[in-house]
N, C-alpha and C positions, 0 to 999 in steps of 0.2 A: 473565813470571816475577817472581815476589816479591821484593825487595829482602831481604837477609838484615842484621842491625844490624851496624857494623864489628865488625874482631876489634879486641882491644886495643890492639896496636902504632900502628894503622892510626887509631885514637879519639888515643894519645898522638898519634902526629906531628899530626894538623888541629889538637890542642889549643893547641903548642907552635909553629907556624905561626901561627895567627890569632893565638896571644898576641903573639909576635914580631913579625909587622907592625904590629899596632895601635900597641904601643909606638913605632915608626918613622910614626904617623900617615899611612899610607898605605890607601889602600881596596884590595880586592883588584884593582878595574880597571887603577889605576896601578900596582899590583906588579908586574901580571903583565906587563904592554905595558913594565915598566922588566926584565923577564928574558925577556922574549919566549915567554913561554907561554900558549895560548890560556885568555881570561878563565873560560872556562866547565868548563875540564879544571881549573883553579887553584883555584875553587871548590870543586867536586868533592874535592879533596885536603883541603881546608879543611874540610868539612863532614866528612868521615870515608869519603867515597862513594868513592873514588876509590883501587886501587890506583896508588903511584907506585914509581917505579923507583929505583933508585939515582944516576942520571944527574940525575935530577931530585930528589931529595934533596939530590943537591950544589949544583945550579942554584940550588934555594931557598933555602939555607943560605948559597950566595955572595950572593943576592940582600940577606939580613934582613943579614947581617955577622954572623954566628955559624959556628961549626964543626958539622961534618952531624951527629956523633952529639949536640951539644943536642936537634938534633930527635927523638930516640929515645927519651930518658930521660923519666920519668915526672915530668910535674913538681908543683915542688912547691904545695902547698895555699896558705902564704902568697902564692908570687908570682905566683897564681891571682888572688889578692884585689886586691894590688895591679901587675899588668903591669911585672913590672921590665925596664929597657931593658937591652937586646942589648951584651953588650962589642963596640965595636970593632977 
């Protein structure tokens, strides 16, 4: 079966994820083994591939030290350009 491209929401969160850890200089391997979810579902989520659930929305969000609905919001184009780091 075809891979369909994500929906939107699904494109925001991997955006708003990978920007977030990067700023915390973490690779996805060590994030994921530091919130205990497998490397390759965490990915998955990161690239846009992966629906995730709620539970894990909160997981990641407690993981980066952000609140879950950052993850949601559409972000913006400057702190695209330059990763701005996550309040803690």
């Amino acid at each position: 079966m075809k891979r369909t491209s994500p929906g939107i929401l699904r494109g925001i969160v991997a955006a708003n994820v990978r920007r977030y850890r990067k700023a915390l200089g973490m690779s996805q391997q060590d994030f994921a083994y530091d919130i205990e979810m497998d490397r390759t579902y965490f990915g998955g989520v990161e690239r846009g591939e992966r629906n995730v659930s709620i539970d894990n929305i909160e997981r990641i969000a407690r993981g980066l030290n952000v609140s879950a609905d950052l993850l949601l919001l559409q972000p913006d184009r400057s702190a695209e350009d330059g990763a701005a780091s996550p309040d803690p």
